[in-house]
N, C-alpha and C positions, 0 to 999 in steps of 0.2 A: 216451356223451357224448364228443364231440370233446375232443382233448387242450387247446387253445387256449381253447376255454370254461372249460374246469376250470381252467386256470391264473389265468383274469381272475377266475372267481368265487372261488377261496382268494386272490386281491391283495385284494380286495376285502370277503373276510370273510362271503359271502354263502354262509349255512347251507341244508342241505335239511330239509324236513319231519322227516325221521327223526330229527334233531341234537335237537330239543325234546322235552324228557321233562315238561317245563310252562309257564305263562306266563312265571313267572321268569326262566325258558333263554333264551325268548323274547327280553324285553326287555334282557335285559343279553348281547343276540349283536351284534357288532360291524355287522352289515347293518343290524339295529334302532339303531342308534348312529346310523348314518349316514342313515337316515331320516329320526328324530329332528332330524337337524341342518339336514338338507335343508327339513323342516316350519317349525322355527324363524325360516331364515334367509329361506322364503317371506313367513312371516307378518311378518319386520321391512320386507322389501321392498317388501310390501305400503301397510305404513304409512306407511313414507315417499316412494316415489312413487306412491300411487294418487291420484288426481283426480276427485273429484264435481263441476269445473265443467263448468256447462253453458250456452254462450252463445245469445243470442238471434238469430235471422233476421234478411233483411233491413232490418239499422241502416242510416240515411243518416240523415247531419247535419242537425242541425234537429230531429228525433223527439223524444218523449215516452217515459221509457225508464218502464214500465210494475213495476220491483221494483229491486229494490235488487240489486247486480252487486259483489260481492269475489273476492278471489284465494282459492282455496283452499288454493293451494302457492307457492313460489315460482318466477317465470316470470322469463326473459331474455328480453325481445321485440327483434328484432332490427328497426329503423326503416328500412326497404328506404328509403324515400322521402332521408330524410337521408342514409345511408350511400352510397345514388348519387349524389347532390347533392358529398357528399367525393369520391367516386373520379373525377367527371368534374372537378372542381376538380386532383387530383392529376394527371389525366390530361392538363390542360391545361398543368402547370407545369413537365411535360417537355419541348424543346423539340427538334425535328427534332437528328438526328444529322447532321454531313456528315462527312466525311473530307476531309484536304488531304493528296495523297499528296505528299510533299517528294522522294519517289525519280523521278517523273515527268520533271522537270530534267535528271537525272542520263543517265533513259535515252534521251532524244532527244540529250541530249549526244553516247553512245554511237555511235548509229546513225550520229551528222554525222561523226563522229571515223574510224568505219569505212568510211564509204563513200567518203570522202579517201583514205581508205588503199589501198582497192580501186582507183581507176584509174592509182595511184602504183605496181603493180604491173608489171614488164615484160612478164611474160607472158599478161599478161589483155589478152584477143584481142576482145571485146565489152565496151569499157569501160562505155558509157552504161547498158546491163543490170546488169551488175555497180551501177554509184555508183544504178542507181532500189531495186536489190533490198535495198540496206543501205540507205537509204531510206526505204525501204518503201510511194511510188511510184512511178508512172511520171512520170519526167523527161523534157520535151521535151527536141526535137532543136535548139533555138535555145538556151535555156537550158544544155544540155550544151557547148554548142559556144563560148559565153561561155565558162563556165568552165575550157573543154580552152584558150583561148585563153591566157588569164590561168595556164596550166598547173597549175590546180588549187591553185594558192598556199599556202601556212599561212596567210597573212592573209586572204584569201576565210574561209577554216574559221574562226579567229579571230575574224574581226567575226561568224559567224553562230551560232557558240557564245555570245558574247557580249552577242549580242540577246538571244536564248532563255534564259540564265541570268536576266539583269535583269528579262524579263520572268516566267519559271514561278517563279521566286522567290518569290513571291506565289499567292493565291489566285485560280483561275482556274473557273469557272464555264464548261461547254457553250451552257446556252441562259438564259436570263432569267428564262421563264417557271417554271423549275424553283423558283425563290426567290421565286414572286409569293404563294402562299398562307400564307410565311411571312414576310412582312415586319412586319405588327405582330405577333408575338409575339419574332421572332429565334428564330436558329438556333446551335446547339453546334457549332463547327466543331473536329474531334481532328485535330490532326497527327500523320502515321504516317510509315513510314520503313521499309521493307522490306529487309530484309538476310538473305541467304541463306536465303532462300524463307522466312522469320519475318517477319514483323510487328510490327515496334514502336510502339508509343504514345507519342510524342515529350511532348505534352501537349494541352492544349481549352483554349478560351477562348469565350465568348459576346460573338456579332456581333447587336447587337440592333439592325442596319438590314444586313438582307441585300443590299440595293439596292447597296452597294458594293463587291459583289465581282462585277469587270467580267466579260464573256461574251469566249470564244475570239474574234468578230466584233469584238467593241470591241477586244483586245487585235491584233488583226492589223491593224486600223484604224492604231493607235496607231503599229506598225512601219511601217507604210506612209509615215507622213511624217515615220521619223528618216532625217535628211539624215548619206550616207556619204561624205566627200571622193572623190572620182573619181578623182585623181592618187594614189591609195595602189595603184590597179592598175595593169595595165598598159593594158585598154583601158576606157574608160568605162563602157561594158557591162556588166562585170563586179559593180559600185556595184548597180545595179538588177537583176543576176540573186540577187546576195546579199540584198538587201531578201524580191523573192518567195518565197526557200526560206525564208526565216525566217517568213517568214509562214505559207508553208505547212506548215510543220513544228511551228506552235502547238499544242497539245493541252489541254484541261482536268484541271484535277488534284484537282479538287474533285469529290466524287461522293456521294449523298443514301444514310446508310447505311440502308437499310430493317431490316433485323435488330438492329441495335443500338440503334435506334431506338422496337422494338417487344420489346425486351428490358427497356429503360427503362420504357416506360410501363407493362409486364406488372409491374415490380418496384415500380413507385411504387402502381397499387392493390393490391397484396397488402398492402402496410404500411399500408395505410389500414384504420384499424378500424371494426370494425359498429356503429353507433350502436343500443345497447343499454337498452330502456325496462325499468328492474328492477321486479319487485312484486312483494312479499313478504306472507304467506300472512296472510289477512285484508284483506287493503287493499282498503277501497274504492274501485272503481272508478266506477260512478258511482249515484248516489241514485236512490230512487224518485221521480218528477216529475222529473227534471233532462231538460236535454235533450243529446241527445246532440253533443258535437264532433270534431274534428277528430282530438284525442287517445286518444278516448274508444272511435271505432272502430278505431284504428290497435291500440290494447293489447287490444282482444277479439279482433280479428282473428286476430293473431299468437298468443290463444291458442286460439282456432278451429282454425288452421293446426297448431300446434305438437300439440295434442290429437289431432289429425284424422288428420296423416301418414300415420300407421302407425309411427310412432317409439316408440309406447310399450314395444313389446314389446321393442326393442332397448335401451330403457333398462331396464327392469324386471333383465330379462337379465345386464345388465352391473353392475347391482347388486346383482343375487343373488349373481354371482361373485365377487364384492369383499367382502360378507357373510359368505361361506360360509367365505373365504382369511381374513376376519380372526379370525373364529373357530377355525378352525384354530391359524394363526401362536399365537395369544395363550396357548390354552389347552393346546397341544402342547408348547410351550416351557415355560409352568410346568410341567406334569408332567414333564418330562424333567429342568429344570435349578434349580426352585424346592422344595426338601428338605421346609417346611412344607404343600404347595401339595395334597391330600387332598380335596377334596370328595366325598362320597357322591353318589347321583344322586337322591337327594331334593336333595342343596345345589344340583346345578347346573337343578332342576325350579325351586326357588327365584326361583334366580339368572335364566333364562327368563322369567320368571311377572315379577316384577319390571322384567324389561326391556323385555317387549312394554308392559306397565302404563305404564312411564316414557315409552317413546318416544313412545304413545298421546297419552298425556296434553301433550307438550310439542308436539307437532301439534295437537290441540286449542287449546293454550295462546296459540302461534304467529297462531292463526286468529281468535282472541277477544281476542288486543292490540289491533289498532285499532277494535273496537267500544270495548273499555273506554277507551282515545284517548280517544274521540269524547263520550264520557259525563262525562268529567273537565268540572269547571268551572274545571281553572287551565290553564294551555299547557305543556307540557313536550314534550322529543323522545319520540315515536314509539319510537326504536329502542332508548332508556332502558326500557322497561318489559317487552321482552323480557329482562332481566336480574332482574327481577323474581319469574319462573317461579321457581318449587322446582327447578335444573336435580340439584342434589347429594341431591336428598329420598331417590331410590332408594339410591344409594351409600353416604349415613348410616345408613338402614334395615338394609341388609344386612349392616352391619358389627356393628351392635347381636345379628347371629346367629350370623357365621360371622367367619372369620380375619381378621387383614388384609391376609394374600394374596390372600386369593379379592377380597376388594373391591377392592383396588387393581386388579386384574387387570379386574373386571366394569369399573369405573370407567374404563379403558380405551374398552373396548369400547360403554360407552355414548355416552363423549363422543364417537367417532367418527361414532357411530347418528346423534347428535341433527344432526352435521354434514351428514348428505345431504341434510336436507332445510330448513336455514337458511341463515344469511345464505353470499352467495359464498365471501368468503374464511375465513380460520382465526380469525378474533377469537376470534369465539364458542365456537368449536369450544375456543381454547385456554384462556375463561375458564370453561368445563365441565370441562375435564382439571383445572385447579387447584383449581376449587371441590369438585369430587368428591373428590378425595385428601384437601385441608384440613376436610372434613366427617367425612371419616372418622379423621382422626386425633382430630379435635376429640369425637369420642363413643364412643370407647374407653373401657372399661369404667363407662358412665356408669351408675349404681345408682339414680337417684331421676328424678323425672320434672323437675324444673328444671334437670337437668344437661345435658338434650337442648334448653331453651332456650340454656342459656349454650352448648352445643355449635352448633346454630342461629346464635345471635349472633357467638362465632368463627370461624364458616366467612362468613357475610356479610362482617364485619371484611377479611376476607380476601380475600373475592373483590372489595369495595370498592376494595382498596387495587391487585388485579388490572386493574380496569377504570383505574383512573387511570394507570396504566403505558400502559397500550394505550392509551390516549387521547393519553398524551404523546410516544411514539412515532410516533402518526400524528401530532401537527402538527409536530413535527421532520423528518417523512418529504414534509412537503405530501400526505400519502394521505389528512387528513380532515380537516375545516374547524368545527372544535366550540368555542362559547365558552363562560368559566369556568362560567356559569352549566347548561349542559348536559351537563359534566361532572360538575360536582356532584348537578345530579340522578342522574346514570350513576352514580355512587355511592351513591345513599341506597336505588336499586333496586336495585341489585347486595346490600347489605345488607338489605333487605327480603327479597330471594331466599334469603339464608341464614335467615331468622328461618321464610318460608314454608316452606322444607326441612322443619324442625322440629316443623313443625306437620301437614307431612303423616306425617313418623313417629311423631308421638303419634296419627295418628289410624289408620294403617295397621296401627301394631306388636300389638297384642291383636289385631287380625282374623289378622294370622299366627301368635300363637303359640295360636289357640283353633281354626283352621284347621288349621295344617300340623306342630302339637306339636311348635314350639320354645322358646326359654326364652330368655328378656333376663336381665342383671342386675338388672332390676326386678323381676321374677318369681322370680327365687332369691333377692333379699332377702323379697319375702314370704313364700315359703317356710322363710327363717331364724329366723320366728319363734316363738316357743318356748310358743306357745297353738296352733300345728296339731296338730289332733287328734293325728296318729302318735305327734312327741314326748311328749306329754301323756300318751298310752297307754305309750311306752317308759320314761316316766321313773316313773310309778306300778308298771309289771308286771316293769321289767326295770332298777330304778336304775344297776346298774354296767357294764352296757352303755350306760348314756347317758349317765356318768359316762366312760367308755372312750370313747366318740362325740366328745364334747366333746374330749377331749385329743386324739384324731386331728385334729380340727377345725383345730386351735392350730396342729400339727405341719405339717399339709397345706398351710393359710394361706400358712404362713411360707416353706416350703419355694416354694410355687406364685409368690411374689413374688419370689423370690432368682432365678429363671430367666422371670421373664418369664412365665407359664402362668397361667392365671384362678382368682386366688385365692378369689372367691366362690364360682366353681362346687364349687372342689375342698373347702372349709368347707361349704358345704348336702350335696355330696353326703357329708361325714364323719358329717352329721346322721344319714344317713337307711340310711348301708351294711347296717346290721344292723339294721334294725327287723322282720327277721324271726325274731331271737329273742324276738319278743314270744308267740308262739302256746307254746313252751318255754324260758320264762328260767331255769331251774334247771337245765339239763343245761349250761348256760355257766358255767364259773369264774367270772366275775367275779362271778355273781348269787348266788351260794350263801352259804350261812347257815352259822355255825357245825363249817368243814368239809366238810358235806355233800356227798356225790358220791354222784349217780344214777347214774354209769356202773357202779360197783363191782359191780352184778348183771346187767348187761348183756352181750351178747355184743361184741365190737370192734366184726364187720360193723354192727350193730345202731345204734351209737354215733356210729361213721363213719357213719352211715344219716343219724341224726338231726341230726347236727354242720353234715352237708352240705347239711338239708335248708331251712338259714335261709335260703339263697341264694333257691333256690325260693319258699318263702314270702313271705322278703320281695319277690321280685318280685310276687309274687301282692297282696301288701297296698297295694305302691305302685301299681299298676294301678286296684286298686280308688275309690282316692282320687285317682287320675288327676294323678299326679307326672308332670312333663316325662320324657320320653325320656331326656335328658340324663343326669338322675339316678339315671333306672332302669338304665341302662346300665349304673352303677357297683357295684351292688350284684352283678352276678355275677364282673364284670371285676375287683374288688379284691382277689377270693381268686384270679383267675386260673385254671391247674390244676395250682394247688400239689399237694401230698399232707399229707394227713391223719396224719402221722407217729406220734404218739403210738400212736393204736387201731393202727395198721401192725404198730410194732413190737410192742404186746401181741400182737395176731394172734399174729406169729410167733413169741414166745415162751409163747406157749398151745398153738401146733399139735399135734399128736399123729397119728402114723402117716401115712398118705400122703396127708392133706389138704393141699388145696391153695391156695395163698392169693393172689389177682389183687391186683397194688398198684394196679388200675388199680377197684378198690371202695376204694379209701380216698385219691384224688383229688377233687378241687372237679370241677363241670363245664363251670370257665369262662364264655365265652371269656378271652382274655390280654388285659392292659391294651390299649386300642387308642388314647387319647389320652395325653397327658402328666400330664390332671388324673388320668383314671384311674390310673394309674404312681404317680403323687407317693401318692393314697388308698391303696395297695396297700403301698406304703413304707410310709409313715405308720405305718398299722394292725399291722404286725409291729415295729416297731420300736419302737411304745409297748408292746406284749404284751410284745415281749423285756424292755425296761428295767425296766416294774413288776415281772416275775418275779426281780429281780436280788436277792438276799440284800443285796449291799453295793453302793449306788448311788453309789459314787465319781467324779469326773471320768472320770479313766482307764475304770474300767469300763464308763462309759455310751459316751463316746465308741467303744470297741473292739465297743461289743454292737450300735450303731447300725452300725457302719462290715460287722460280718459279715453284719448281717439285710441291708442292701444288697446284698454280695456274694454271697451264696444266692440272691439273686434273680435276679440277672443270672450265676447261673455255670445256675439250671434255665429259661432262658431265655427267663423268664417277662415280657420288656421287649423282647424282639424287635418285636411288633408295634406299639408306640408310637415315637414320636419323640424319644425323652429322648437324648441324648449322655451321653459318657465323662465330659465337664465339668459337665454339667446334675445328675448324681448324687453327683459333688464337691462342687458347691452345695448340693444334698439335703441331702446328709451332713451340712454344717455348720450348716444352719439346723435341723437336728432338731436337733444336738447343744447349742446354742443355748437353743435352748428346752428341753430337759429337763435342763440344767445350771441353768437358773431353777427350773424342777417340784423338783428331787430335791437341790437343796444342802443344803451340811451346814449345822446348826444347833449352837449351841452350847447347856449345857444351864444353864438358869440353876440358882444354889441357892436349898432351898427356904426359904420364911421361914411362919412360924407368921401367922396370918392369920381375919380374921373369918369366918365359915360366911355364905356371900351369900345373898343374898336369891333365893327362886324366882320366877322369870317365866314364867308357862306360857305368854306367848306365844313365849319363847326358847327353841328346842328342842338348841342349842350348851351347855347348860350342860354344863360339866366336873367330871363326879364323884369322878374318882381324889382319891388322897388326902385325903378329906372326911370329916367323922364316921361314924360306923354307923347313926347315927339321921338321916342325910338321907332329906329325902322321896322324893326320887328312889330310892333306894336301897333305901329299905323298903319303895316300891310295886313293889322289882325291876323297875324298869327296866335296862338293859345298861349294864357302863362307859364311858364317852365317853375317848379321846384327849386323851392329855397334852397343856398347853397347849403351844402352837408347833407339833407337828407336822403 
């Protein structure tokens, strides 16, 4: 394999056959990843620009349109017809460029000035060549010989400088006819000014009667009959040779700038915008029996055309690439810089599954606005009832399974989704990002099924109050012309949209947790109740395990609300850790009678066998009864892969000769906590063991017995893979210590006083025997003695 292939395939992560020892390798190999995503972001692509219209043939105005004709998506039709009607309007209100060159004066000035000077010269041997070449004609020989007469004077140069100023002083035109195509509109005449080979732009003014700006002919006309005194020269002659060169020396200084002219008009249509016919996915266009107009084919056309090009591939394309980046950006970034941000790839199969579902559905939804419009018997806006859709429905759902990272993050990502294929700008787009977030905070740990209304209704509240902003910004902005009344309804649909959200999670949330075995808080409260078989079975065959269950419960609860962590999950799964000492509740402490230890004839291994084997089993039981994942999870994670200490150390102090004893047979099998609920359950559970085994349950004591079961746990590094912090176990600490400073305080002991023998209630099974005659019934039926009262 070439060296350059191998490098872009390990960039890229793409494995060989051999790399797969199973499907699993398979799918979780980074090429499969990027399949996956590639697949994903086809299918959103899909949804939001693919197009099932299909226009009809030859329409002309006047026709019978034979079906009914809607937008399926949203189209920009660009109105050629209008949009050239603007640009030749703009095109017209440019107005010819001229130039007035002001330096023109200056340089015939020049020439008259030099070529005085040249026959004023002694040694210039061919005068009349010399004064035509500065010049810049040829000077007759009658005309020269005037002026040689008059010896070339300064006052000759003078009076002919002096014509020539008064007149190029002004604007001076070549021929007439150059200004005849613009006299009704006018012309921009710029004065410029040339100075060292630059260009200056003096300033423009608009001549809106070009007609008077006289031609080189008129203006020579004009010199022709200023009257020169004759006695300023020496001979008469002189008077009428200075008239002709002034004449002849006129020039135009006015000249039609073509390029600037077509720079103008190039700049005045580009700012003219495309008059653009919008319609938005569903709109009908035109009804069955209508007939068709003007309008009517101008907006199929344009989507005839727009459909037709060949453009679609280049837009698909360029939306895949923007799908693909945004999935990246969002999801690369929480993982890298969001600490909680974990999804499994069931969560992000979910999260997928949910997205393609939402987007679907809000293109559909998009499409069937203006039929339901059209069904209403009262008038409201059109664009009110898109606000209506469940746009937060998915983002609420999602939250009800997983973090509120991941939904923020999904939430993100959808409101972007819904944006390529609605309205232009960002309204919507941005009352999607709001309503989706305010959805999701609003049904945070919601437990009962009316709490996902009022979650519903909050998120509406919200996005109601979202639209009336945007609404008031646009008539502040002039971007949109809505009166109270249309706002108001923009609000009561915006609230209807959070009430619909609501309603699509009660109706979605059971298809996914009977689907994809996850678990709401609705669902772990009904598994808190205390007539599920398990319990029933654990509190009949194994009471001080469930008696132990319950007070991890407490402990967990409490613990799991002082950081933040899901307190009901981590209370049902306290329910349920050990219900696999229900197949041997006698080889557990807490369950024994009188004493009692089964181990005492047992081998350690043996013991360690059995101790370890609840883990097992209880998975096996929850399985059976088909307990959420969630919870099954917990039941091996809580022992993590502690060690079995106790059988350990008998082991090794039973050994004998060169036997040998693995510590690695009297370990749990795990895995290690991998959530925070798991964590807190695992706490929990050794720290209620440690404190009941306490001789003297003092303050002090409990707090120092709580604070080391903590620290054992985290020095065998059995919290590495969850996400609890140094501060989250400080919070632990004190809300366990908390609550079993209420379980275990001291009582004081009353004295005793002589007292009547009570009355038996066989249906009270608390009665307190100690201290009571000999002849209680209780007593003389041998039953067991009952607990002092208070303890």
């Amino acid at each position: 394999m070439p060296e350059r292939v191998k490098k872009l395939r390990d960039f890229f992560g793409i494995p060989k056959r051999e790399d797969f020892a199973s499907l699993g390798d398979f799918i979780k190999s980074p090429a499969t990843v990027w399949l996956l995503i590639l697949v994903f972001s086809t299918a959103i692509t899909l949804i939001t620009t693919f197009s099932w219209q299909r226009v009809p043939k030859g329409m002309e105005e006047g026709m019978i349109a034979t079906r009914d004709i809607k937008a399926d998506r949203n189209y920009e039709i660009v109105d050629e017809e209008a949009t050239g009607k603007l640009k030749e309007d703009a095109l017209k209100s440019v107005l010819p460029v001229y130039n007035f060159d002001e330096g023109v004066a200056k340089t015939v000035g020049k020439r008259v000035h030099e070529a005085f000077d040249a026959v004023r010269l002694p040694a210039q041997k061919d005068s009349r060549a010399a004064f035509s070449d500065a010049l810049g004609f040829e000077l007759s020989t009658e005309i020269f010989a005037t002026l040689q007469k008059d010896n070339f004077s300064p006052r000759a140069e003078q009076t002919i400088l002096g014509i020539l100023s008064s007149r190029l002083s002004l604007p001076v035109i070549a021929e007439k006819g150059t200004l005849a195509a613009d006299r009704e509109s006018g012309i921009t005449l710029r004065r410029i000014k040339p100075e060292n080979d630059q260009v200056t732009i003096v300033g423009e003014n608009t001549i809106s009667d070009p007609a008077q700006i006289p031609s080189t002919a008129e203006v020579r006309e004009k010199i022709s009959k200023i009257s020169v005194p004759k006695e300023r020269f020496r001979t008469p002659q002189t008077a009428s040779a200075v008239i002709w060169l002034a004449e002849t020396l006129v020039e135009p200084n006015v000249s039609f700038d073509n390029i600037e002219t077509d720079k103008r008009r190039e700049s005045a249509m580009a700012n003219v915008q495309d008059v653009i016919l919008k319609v938005k996915p569903g709109e009908m266009i035109i009804r069955n029996g209508a007939r068709f107009e003007a309008r009517h084919i101008k907006i199929l056309n344009g989507i005839r055309k727009e459909t037709g090009r060949g453009a679609y591939p280049i837009e698909f394309l360029g939306t895949l690439i923007f799908v693909i980046l945004l999935i990246i950006v969002i999801f690369y970034f929480a993982e890298k810089y969001i600490r909680r941000f974990h999804p499994t790839r069931r969560d992000y199969f979910l999260m997928s599954v949910l997205a393609l579902l939402h987007v679907l559905l809000m293109r559909i939804g998009f499409a069937l606005v203006p039929v339901l419009h059209d069904a209403l018997l009262f008038e409201l806006p059109t664009g009110a009832l898109y606000y209506a859709i469940p746009v937060a429905g998915s983002a609420m759902l999602l939250r009800m399974f997983l973090h509120a990272e991941d939904s923020f993050l999904y939430a993100i990502f959808v409101s972007v989704a819904i944006g390529l294929f609605s309205e232009a700008d960002l309204t919507f787009v941005s009352f999607c990002l709001v309503s989706n977030v305010a959805a999701i905070t609003a049904i945070a740990n919601a437990d009962k099924r009316s709490m996902i209304i009022k979650a519903g209704a909050l998120t509406g509240a919200i996005g109601g109050i979202t639209i009336l902003g945007i609404k008031l910004v646009g008539l502040a902005t002039m971007a949109g012309q809505v009166s109270t009344t249309d706002i108001v309804w923009y609000i009561i649909c915006a609230f209807f949209g959070g009430i619909s959200s609501a309603i699509f999670v009660m109706i979605v949330a059971p298809l996914i947790e009977s689907v994809m075995d996850y678990t709401t808080d609705i669902k772990l409260l009904e598994l808190a109740n205390l007539n599920h078989p398990l319990l029933r079975e654990l509190i009949v065959r194994a009471p001080g395990t469930y008696h132990h269950s319950h007070l991890v419960g407490i402990l967990a609860e409490a613990a799991a609300e002082a950081i933040g962590a899901n307190p009901l999950l981590v209370r049902v799964g306290a329910y349920y850790h050990d219900i696999g000492k229900i197949r041997k509740p006698l080889y557990f402490v807490e369950n024994t009678k009188d004493g009692e230890d089964r181990h005492a004839k047992l081998l350690p291994h043996m013991s360690a066998l059995i101790i370890s084997s609840h883990v097992k089993e209880g998975i096996e039981m929850a399985e059976e009864v088909h307990l959420p994942r969630s919870i099954i999870d917990m039941i091996p994670q809580h022992h993590g892969t502690r060690a079995i200490s106790f059988f350990y150390e008998k082991a090794k102090s039973q050994q004998t000769g060169d036997e040998e004893i693995s510590e690695e047979d009297f370990h749990y099998p795990g895995p290690k906590p991998q959530s925070r609920e798991a964590a807190i359950l695992m706490l929990a559970d050794v720290a209620e063991a440690a404190v009941r085994s306490l001789k003297e349950k003092s303050t002090t004591r409990i707090q120092q017995t709580v604070q080391r079961v903590i620290n054992d746990c985290f020095a065998e590094e059995q919290l590495d893979e969850c996400e609890l912090t140094l501060k989250d176990l400080n919070e632990i600490a004190k809300a366990f210590a908390h609550i079993l400073f209420g379980i275990y305080h001291q009582r004081i002991e009353y004295p005793k006083e002589a007292r009547p023998e009570p009355e038996i209630n066989i249906v009270d099974e608390e009665i307190l025997v100690e201290d009571q005659p000999a002849k209680s019934p209780l007593k003389a039926a041998g039953q067991p003695r009952g607990r002092k009262a208070g303890s």
